[in-house]
N, C-alpha and C positions, 0 to 999 in steps of 0.2 A: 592504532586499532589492534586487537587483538588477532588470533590466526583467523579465524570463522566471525559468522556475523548470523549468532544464532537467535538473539534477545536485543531489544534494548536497553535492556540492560546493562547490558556488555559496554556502554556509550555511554561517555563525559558529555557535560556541554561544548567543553572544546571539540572533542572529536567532531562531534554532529556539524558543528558552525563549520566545520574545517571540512567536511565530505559535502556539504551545501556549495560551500565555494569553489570548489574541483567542480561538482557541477554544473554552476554559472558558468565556468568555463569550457565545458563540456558542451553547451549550447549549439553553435554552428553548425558543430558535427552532429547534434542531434536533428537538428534544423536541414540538413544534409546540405550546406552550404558546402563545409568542409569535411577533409577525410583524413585519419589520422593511420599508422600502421604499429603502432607500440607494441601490440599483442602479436604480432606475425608470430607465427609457428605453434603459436598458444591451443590449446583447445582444452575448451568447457565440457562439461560432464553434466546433461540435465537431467535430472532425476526424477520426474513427476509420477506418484503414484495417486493424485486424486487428479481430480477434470482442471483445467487449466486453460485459458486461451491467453488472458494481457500479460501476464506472469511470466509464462513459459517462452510464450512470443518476444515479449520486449526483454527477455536476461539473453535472450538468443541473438536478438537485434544489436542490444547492448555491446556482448562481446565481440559481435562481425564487426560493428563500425569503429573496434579500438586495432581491429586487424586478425583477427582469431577467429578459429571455426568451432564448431559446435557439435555435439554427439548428443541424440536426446535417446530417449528411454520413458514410454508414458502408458501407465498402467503398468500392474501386477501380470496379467497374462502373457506380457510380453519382457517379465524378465525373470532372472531364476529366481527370484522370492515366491514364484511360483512353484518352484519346485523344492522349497525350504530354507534356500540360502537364508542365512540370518542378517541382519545387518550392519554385524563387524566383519563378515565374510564381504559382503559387497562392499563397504569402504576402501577393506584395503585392493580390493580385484582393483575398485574406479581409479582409485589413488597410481596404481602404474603408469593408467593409461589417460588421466588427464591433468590438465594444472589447475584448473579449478573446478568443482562441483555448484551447483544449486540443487538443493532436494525439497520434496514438498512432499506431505505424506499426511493419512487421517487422523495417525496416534499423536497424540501431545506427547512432546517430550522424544519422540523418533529419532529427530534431526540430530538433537545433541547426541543420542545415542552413537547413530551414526556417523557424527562427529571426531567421537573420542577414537578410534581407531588411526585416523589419519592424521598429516602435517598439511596435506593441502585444504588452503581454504573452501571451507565450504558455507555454503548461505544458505539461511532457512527462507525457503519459499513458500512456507505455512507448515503447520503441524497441527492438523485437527483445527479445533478451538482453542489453540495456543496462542501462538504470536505471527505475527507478519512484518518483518523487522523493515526489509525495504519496502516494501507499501507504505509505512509509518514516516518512511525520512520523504519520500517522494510529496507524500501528503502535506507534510510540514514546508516542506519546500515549493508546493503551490501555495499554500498558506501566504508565505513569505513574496512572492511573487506576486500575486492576485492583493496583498495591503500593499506594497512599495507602488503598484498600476495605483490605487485608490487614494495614496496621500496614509494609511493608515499605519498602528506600529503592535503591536501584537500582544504588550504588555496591557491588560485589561481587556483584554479582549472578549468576547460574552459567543461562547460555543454552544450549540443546541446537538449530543450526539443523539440519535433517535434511531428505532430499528431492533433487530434481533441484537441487543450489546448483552447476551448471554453467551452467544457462541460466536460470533463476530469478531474473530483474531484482530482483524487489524485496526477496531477501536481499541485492543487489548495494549495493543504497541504504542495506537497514537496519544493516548490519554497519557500512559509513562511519560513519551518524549516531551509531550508537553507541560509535562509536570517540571522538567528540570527548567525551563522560562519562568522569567517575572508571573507575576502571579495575575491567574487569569477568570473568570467566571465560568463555568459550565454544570450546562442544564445535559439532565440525562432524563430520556422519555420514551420508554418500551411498552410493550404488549406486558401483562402478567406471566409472571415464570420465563420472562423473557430481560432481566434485570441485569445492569454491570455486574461482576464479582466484588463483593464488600471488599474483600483484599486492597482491590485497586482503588475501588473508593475511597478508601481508609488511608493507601498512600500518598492520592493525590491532594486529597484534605491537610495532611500530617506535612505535607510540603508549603502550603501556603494559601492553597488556592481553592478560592469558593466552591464546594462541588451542591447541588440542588437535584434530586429525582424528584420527578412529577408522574402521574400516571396517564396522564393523556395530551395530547397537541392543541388541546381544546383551550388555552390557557393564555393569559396577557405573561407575554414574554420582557416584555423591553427593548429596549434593541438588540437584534442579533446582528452580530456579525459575522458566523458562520455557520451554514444548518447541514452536519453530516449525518447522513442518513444507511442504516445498511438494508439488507435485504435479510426477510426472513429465514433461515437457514432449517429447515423444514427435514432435510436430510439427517441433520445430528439429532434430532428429539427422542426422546423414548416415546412408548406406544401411552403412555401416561400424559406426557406433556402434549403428544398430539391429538388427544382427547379433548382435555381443555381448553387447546388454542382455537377447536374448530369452530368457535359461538365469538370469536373476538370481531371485532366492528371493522370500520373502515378507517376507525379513526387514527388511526397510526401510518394515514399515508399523505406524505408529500406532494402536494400539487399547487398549481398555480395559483386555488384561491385560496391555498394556507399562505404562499410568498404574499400576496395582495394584502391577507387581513396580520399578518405578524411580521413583515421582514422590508426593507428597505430597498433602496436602489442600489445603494452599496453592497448589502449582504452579498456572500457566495455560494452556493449551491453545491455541494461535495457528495459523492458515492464511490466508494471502489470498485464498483462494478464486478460482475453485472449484475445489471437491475434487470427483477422480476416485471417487466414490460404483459403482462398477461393482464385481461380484465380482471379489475375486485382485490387483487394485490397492494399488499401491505407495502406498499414499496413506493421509489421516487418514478411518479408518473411523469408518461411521453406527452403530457401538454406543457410540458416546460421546455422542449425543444425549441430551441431558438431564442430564446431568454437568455440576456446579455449576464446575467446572475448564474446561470448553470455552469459550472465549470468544469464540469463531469471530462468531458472529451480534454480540454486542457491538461488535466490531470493526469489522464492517462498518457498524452505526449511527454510528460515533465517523470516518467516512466524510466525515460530512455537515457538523459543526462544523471540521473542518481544515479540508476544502474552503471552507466557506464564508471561513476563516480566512486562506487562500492569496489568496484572491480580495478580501477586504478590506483586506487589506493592500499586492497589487500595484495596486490602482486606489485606496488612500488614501481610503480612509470608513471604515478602522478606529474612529475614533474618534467615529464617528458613530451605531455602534449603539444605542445606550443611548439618545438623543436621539431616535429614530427608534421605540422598540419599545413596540407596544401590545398587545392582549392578542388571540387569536384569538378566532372567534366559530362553531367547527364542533365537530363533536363529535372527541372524539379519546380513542382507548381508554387504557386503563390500560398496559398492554401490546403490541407490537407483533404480537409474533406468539403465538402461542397455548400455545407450549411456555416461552416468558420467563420464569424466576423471577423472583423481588423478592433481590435480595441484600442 
């Protein structure tokens, strides 16, 4: 890998097969079976200048259970970008005082900004409606996870992404990453004015792989076998686009009798959360809780092993886990949260 983990771009298919597999490995301890201390002395520098809670929470999580502490910083008000500092000033300030960064910020293109100052790794923890690089490998890697449970294998695989894929970074990242695999199907189905970037369309086309926009859910699919869904993102709109969106329907939301009348017992159920849970929202409805297909919460556990994976590999003690891991000594449930099946 490269210093930073700013784009997927930045990422071969070896890499990515190779930060997947550190992850597998990474499991136990993510599972909190096991405990590792590789990072001791370490500390992260997190940067969040937009809202954040799995992002911010699990890079923090991440770096504690490799052995390392954490310094956050969240929101403008509470740092000197409040009083002008520019963003090659804070780099290098951050760059003294820790060994690695995560930053998240609203501009597109920020992070790299912020990047170019320093040698310590830093990761982009979103940039506007840019990218979300670890979101995209986490994602693929339930992917990977959720077919190997199924019997299934990834090459032809038939994706449904649906949602705001206008400003939605992390279908930004996932569509690239999946573009470097065998060649796959995907259906794209947004609100108007709410469409992929042609750019990426146009790359993942130019790669191999069938790409289909449809204007509504309303539609015979075939089989799916994944439905990622995002949340409308209502904060980024001009006063233009949230004129027009105010008359859009219902039709662009995810519920139980869309998996019923389009989607299989196989399918998986994907969000990055968080989903707009409010009544009348364009989003992935709470009557799917408890649907053996929802994979939402899974997802965000399979959070904690990438991350930690991202993070072992830019500071090089990947191959030191295993050497390093002994057994916990706390209690730790069967299950995380109370509605978890066993699958």
């Amino acid at each position: 890998m490269t210093t930073h983990l700013l784009s997927v771009d930045s990422l071969s298919k070896d890499q990515v097969d190779h930060l997947l597999r550190v992850a597998s490995r990474m499991e136990p301890i993510a599972a909190r079976r096991k405990v590792t201390r590789v990072l001791e002395g370490a500390v992260l520098g997190n940067l969040f200048f937009e809202a954040s809670t799995r992002t911010r929470v699990s890079f923090n999580a991440a770096f504690c259970r490799l052995g390392g502490s954490v310094c956050d910083t969240t929101g403008f008000t509470f740092s000197s970008m409040a009083k002008g500092e520019s963003l090659y000033d804070t780099s290098r300030v951050m760059s003294g005082y820790c060994d690695a960064i995560v930053m998240r910020h609203p501009d597109q293109g920020s992070v790299a900004e912020f990047a170019e100052a320093t040698n310590v790794p830093v990761i982009n923890g979103g940039d506007g409606p840019g990218e979300h690089p670890s979101q995209a490998l986490l994602d693929l890697y339930t992917i990977d996870k959720e077919f190997t449970r199924l019997g299934k294998h990834l090459g032809g695989a038939h994706l449904l992404l649906t949602g705001d894929l206008k400003h939605g970074r992390t279908v930004h990242s996932l569509i690239k990453l999946l573009s470097l695999y065998e060649p796959l199907r995907i259906t794209l189905v947004s609100p108007p004015g709410l469409e992929m970037p042609g750019q990426l369309v146009d790359l993942v086309a130019s790669r191999g792989h069938r790409v289909e926009q449809r204007e509504s859910l309303d539609s015979d699919f075939g089989d799916l076998d994944v439905v990622y869904t995002t949340r409308i993102q209502k904060e980024r709109f001009t006063d233009e686009l949230s004129e027009s969106f105010a008359g859009v329907s219902q039709d662009f939301r995810v519920d139980r009798a869309f998996l019923d009348n389009h989607c299989s017992a196989t399918t998986i159920v994907m969000h990055p959360l968080p989903r707009d849970s409010r009544p009348g929202a364009n989003d992935l409805n709470v009557d799917l809780n408890g649907d053996p297909r929802l994979a939402i919460f899974r997802q965000t556990d399979n959070g904690i092993p990438v991350r930690m994976a991202i993070f072992a590999t830019l500071l090089g003690v990947e191959e030191l886990i295993e050497k390093e891991m002994r057994d916990v000594r706390w209690f730790v449930p069967e299950t995380f949260g109370v509605d978890d099946r066993q699958l």
